[in-house]
C-alpha positions as CSV (number, residue, x, y, z in Angstrom):
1,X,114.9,113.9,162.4
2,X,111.2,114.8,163.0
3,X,109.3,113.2,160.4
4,X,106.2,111.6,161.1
5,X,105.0,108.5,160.6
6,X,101.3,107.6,160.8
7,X,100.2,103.9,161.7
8,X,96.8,102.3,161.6
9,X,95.2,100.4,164.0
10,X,96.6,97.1,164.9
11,X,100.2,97.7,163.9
12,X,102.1,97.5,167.1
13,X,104.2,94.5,167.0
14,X,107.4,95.8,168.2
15,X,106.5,99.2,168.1
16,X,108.5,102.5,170.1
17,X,107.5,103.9,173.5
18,X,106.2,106.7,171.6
19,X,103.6,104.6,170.0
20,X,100.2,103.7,172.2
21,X,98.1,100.1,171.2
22,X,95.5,100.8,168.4
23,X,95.9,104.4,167.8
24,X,98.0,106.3,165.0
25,X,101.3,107.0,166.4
26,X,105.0,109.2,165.4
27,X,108.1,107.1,164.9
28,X,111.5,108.2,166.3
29,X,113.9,108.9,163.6
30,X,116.4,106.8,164.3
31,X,115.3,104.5,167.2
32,X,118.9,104.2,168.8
33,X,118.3,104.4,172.4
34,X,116.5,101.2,171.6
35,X,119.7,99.8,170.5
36,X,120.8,98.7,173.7
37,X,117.9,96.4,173.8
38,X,118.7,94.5,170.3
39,X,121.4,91.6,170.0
40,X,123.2,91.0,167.4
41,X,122.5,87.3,165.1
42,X,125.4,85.3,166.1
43,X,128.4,85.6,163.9
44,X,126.7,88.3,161.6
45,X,125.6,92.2,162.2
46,X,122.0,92.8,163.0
47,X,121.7,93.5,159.1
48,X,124.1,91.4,157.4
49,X,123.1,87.3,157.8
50,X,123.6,86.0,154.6
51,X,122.1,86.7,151.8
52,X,119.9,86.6,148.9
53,X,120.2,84.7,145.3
54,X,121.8,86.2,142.4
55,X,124.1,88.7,144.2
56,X,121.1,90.4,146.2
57,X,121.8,91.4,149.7
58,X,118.8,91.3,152.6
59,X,120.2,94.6,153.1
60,X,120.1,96.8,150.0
61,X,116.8,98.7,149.1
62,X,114.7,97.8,146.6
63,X,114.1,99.7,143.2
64,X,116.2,102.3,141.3
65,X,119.4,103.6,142.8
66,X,120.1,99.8,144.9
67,X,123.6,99.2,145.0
68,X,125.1,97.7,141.9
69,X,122.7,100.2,139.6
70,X,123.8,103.9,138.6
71,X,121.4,106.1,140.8
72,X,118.9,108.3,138.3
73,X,116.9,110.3,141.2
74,X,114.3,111.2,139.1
75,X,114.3,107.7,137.6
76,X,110.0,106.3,138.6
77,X,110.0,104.2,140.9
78,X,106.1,102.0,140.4
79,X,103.1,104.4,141.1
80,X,104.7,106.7,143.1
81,X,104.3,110.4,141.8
82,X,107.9,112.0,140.6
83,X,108.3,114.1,144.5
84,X,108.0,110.7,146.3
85,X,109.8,108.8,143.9
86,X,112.7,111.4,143.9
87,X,112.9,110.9,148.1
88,X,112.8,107.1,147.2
89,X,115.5,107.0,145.3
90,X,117.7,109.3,147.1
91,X,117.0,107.0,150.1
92,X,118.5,104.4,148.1
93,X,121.3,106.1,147.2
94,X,122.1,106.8,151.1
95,X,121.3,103.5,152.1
96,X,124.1,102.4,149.1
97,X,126.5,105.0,150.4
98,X,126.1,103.4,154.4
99,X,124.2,107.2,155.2
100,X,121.7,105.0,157.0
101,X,120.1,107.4,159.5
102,X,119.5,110.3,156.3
103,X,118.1,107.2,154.2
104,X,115.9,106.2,156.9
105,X,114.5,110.1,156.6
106,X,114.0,109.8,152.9
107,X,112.1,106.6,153.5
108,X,109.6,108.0,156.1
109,X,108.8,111.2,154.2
110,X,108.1,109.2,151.0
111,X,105.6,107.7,153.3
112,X,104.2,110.0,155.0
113,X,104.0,111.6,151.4
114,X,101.7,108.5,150.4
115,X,99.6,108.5,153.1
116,X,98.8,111.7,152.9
117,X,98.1,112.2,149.4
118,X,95.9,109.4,150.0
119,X,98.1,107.0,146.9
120,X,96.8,103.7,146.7
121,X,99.4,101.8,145.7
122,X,100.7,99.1,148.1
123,X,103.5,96.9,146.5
124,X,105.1,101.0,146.2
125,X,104.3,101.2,150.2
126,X,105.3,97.6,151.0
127,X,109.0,98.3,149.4
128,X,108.9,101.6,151.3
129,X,108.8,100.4,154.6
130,X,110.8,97.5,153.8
131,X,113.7,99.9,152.8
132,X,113.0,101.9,155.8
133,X,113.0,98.3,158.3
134,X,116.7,97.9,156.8
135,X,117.6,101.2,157.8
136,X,116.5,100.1,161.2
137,X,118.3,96.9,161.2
138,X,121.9,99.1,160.3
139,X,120.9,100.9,163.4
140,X,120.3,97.8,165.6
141,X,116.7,99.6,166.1
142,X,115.1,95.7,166.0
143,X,111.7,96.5,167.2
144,X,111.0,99.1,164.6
145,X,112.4,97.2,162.2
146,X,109.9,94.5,163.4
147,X,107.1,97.1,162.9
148,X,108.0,98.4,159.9
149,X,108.5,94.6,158.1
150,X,105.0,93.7,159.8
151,X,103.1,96.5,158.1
152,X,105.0,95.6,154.6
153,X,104.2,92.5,154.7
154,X,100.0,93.5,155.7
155,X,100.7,95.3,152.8
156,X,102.1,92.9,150.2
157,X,102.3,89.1,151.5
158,X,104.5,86.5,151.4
159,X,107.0,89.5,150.3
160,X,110.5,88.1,150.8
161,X,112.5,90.8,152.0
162,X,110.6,92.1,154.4
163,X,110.3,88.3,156.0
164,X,114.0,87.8,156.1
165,X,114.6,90.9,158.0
166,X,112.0,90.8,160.3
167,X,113.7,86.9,161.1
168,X,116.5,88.5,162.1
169,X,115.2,91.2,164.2
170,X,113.4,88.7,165.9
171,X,116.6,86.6,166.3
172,X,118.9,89.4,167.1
173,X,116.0,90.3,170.0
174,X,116.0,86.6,170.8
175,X,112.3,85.9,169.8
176,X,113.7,82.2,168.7
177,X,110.2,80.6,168.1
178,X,109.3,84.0,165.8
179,X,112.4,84.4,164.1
180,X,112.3,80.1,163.2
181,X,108.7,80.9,161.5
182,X,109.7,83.7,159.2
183,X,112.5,82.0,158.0
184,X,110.5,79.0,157.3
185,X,108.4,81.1,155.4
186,X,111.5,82.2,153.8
187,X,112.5,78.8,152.3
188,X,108.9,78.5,151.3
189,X,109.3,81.1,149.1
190,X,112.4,80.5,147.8
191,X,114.4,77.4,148.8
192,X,117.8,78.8,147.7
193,X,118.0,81.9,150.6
194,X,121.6,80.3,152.0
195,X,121.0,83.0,155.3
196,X,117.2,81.1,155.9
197,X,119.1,77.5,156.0
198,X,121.6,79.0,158.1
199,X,119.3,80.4,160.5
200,X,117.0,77.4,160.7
201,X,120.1,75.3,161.9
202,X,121.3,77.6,164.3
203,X,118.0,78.3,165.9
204,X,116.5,74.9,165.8
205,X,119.5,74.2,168.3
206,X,119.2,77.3,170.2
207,X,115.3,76.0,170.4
208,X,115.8,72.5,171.5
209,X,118.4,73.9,174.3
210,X,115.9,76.3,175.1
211,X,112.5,74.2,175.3
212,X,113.9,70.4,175.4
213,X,112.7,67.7,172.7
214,X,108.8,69.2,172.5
215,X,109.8,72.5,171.1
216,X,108.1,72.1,167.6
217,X,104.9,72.3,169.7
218,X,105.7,75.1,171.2
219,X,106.2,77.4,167.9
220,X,103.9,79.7,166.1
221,X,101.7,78.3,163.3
222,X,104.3,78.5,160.2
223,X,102.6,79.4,157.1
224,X,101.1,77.9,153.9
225,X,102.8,79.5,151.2
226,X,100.3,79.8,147.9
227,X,102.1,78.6,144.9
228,X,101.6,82.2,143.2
229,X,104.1,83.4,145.9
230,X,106.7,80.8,145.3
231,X,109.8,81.8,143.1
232,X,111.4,78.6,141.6
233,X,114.7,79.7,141.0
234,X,117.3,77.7,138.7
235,X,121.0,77.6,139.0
236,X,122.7,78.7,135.8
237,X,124.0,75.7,134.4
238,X,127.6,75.4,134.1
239,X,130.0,76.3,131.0
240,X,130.9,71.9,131.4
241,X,126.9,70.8,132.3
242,X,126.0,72.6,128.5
243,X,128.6,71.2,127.1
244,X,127.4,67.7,128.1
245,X,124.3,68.4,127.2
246,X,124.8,69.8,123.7
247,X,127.2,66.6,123.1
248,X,123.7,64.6,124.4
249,X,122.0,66.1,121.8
250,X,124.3,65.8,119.1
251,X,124.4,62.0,119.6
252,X,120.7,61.4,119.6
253,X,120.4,63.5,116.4
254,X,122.9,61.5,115.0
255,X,121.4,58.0,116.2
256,X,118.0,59.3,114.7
257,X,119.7,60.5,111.3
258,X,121.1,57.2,111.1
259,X,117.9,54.8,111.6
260,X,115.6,57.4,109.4
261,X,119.0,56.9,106.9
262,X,118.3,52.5,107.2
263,X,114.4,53.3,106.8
264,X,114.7,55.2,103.5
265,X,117.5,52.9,102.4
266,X,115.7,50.0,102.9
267,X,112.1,51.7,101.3
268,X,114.4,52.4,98.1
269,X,115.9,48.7,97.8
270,X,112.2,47.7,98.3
271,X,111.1,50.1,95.7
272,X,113.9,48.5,93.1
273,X,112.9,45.2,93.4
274,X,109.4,46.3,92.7
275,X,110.8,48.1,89.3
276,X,109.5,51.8,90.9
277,X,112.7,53.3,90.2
278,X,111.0,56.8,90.1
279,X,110.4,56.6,93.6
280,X,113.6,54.3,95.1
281,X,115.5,57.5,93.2
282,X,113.4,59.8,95.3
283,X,114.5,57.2,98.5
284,X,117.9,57.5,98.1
285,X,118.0,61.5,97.4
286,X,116.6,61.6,100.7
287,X,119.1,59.5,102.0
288,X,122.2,61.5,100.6
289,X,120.4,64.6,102.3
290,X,121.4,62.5,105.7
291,X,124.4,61.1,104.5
292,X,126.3,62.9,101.3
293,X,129.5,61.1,101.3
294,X,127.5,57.3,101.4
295,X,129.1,55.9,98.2
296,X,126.6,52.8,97.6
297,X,123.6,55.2,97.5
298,X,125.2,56.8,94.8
299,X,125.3,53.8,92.7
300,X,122.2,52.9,93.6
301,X,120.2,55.9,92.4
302,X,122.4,55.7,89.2
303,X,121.2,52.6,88.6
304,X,117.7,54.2,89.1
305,X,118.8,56.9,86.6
306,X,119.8,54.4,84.1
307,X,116.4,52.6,84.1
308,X,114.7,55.8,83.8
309,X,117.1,56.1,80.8
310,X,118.2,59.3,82.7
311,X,121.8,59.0,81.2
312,X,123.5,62.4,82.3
313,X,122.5,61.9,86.3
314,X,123.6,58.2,86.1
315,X,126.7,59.6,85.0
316,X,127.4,62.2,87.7
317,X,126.3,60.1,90.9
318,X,129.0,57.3,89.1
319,X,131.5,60.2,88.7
320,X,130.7,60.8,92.9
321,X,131.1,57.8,93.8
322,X,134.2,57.3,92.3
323,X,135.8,60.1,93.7
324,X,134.9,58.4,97.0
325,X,136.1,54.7,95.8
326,X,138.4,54.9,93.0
327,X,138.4,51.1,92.2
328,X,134.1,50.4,92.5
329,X,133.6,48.1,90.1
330,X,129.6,48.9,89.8
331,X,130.5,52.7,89.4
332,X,132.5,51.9,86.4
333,X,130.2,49.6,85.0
334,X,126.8,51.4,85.3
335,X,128.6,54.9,84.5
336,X,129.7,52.8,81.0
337,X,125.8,52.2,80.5
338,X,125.5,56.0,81.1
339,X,128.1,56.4,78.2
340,X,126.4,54.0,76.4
341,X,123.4,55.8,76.9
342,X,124.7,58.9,75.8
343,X,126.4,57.2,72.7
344,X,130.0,58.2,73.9
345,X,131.2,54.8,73.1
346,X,134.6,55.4,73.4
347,X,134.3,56.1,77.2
348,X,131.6,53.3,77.7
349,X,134.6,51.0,76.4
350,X,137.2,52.5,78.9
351,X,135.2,52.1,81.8
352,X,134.3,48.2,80.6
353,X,137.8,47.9,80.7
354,X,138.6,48.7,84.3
355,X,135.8,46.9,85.5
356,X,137.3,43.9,83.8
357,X,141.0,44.8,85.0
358,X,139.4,44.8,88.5
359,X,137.9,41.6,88.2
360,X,137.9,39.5,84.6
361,X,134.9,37.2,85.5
362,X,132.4,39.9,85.2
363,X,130.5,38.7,82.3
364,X,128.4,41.1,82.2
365,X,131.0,43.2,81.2
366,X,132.4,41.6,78.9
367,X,129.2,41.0,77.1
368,X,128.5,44.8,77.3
369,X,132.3,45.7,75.8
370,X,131.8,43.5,73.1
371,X,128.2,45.0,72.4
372,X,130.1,48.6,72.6
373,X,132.8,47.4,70.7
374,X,130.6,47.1,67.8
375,X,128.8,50.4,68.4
376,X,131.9,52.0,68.2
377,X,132.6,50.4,65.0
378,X,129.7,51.3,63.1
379,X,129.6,54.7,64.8
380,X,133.4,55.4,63.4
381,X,132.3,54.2,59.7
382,X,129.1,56.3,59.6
383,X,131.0,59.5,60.9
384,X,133.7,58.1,57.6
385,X,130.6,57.8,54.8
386,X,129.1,60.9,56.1
């Protein structure tokens, strides 16, 4: 491959023996007669050491056509006009389809494409060379992919990708105290990058063998991370953690349902002995919208009802609750007031009756039966004259 690649001043780290200090330079295509002076990470490939959250490997490209993604080659890839996009995302479909060397072609005419045209658009740059450092990590090309991570990262800071590879370059050239830094940086970022912990362990020993118990002081300065640059990822919580919580949550809306239920309960037997039965009825409604099947409530807004010589509703909260207690002597008795109040003596009569077959020492029942009993009486002869 013969494509060019021009670089600006002071981007040399790691560069090719094609390259001179401070002065543009042309990359090799593939760099692999540098190969022999790379070294693979310890138990890994020179581009596979862990990686990334969420399914994301250190090694796939980034933007449309990255493995996992149906590749649209025309699809836009950030600023990047539709010719350099298209050679983006073919790269990215190489890359996917282990063509390294052809994506690594793609890559470098996409920029040489943007420098050229003069596009000012570095996040689009930064993933370029990024994509292209992978290439060069597939290849065991370390020093380039040094370079190209360096001049991503100039481009677009704290950028994650490009760190973690550049780490392992570094490593897989033995650079120890470079290779530490970057994937200190790394965790900065984003703590949950499994490859960074790794890394760090393995090197910090590698270190310590290397420059005995003062090695810290011997490291490059690590980074401050700015807070803007930080991703603070969360683990999906599991299927059994939501479960917990929604039970959580289910318990403390029924403990507060059940003290605002006391409050309004107790407001409404205030209310009663106060002789505001408008408002103790308005009490317990509210407290039958918490609890429907709370029999006592029931009785006690009928006996509001009756007060407010609202005969009908005393009836029907007496008829609920004694669907829920079939023996409740104040049901029957108020809901016989109800009758009364409707002048269906008959039925105020029957229910005066069960209370009494319930319990016989209710005087006030008997008193009322008797009162009834005479109602009836005179009702009967009125209905016989008329």
């Amino acid at each position: 491959m013969g494509n060019a690649q021009k670089k600006g001043p002071g981007y040399r780290e790691g560069g090719g023996p094609n390259s001179q200090p401070g002065t543009p330079g042309r990359r090799r295509s593939h760099g692999l007669n540098n190969a022999a002076n790379s070294k693979e990470v310890p138990g890994s490939s020179p581009a596979a050491n862990g990686s990334l959250p969420a399914g994301k490997s250190q090694d796939e490209p980034q933007g449309p056509g990255s493995a996992g993604e149906s590749c649209n080659l025309d699809a836009p890839c950030g600023a990047l006009p539709p010719p350099l996009a298209r050679l983006k995302n073919q790269g990215n479909m190489l890359f996917k389809n282990g063509q390294f060397g052809d994506a690594l072609e793609k890559y470098t005419q996409a920029i040489d494409g943007c420098i050229e045209a003069g596009i000012d658009s570095p996040e689009d740059l930064c993933v370029l060379y990024s994509n292209r450092a992978a290439c060069f990590l597939k290849d065991g090309n370390s020093a380039d992919c040094i370079q190209d991570c360096t001049r991503a990262l100039e481009l677009h800071p704290f950028s994650l990708k490009p760190l973690l590879r550049r780490a392992m370059a570094y490593e897989s050239l033995e650079r120890y105290r470079k290779a530490y830094v970057d994937y200190k940086t790394v965790l900065q970022i984003d703590i949950s990058v499994q490859a960074a912990h790794d890394s760090v362990h393995r090197i910090t020993k590698m270190l310590i063998e290397q420059d005995g118990p003062d090695w810290r002081e011997k490291l490059p300065e690590i980074p401050a991370v700015p807070l803007s640059a930080q991703q603070h990822r969360k683990e999906e919580p599991s299927a059994e953690l939501l479960q917990a919580r929604a039970e959580r949550a289910e318990q403390e809306k029924a403990r507060k349902a059940e003290a605002r239920f006391t409050i309004l309960k107790q407001e409404g037997n205030e209310l009663v002995k106060n002789s505001q039965f408008q408002g103790a009825s308005e009490k317990y409604s509210e407290c039958l919208a918490i609890k429907p099947n709370e029999c006592a409530i029931y009785t006690n807004r009928a006996l509001c009802f009756l007060k407010l010589e609202r005969f009908a509703e005393a009836k029907q909260d007496c008829d609920s609750a004694l669907q829920m207690e079939p023996k409740n002597k104040k049901a029957f008795y108020r809901r016989a007031l109800a009758h009364k109040g409707l002048k269906d003596y008959l039925s105020a009569s029957t229910d005066l009756q069960e209370v009494l077959q319930l319990d016989p020492n209710v005087q006030e029942a008997e008193q009322e039966l008797e009162m009834v009993t005479n109602l009836l009486r005179e009702s009967l002869l009125a209905n016989a004259q008329g």
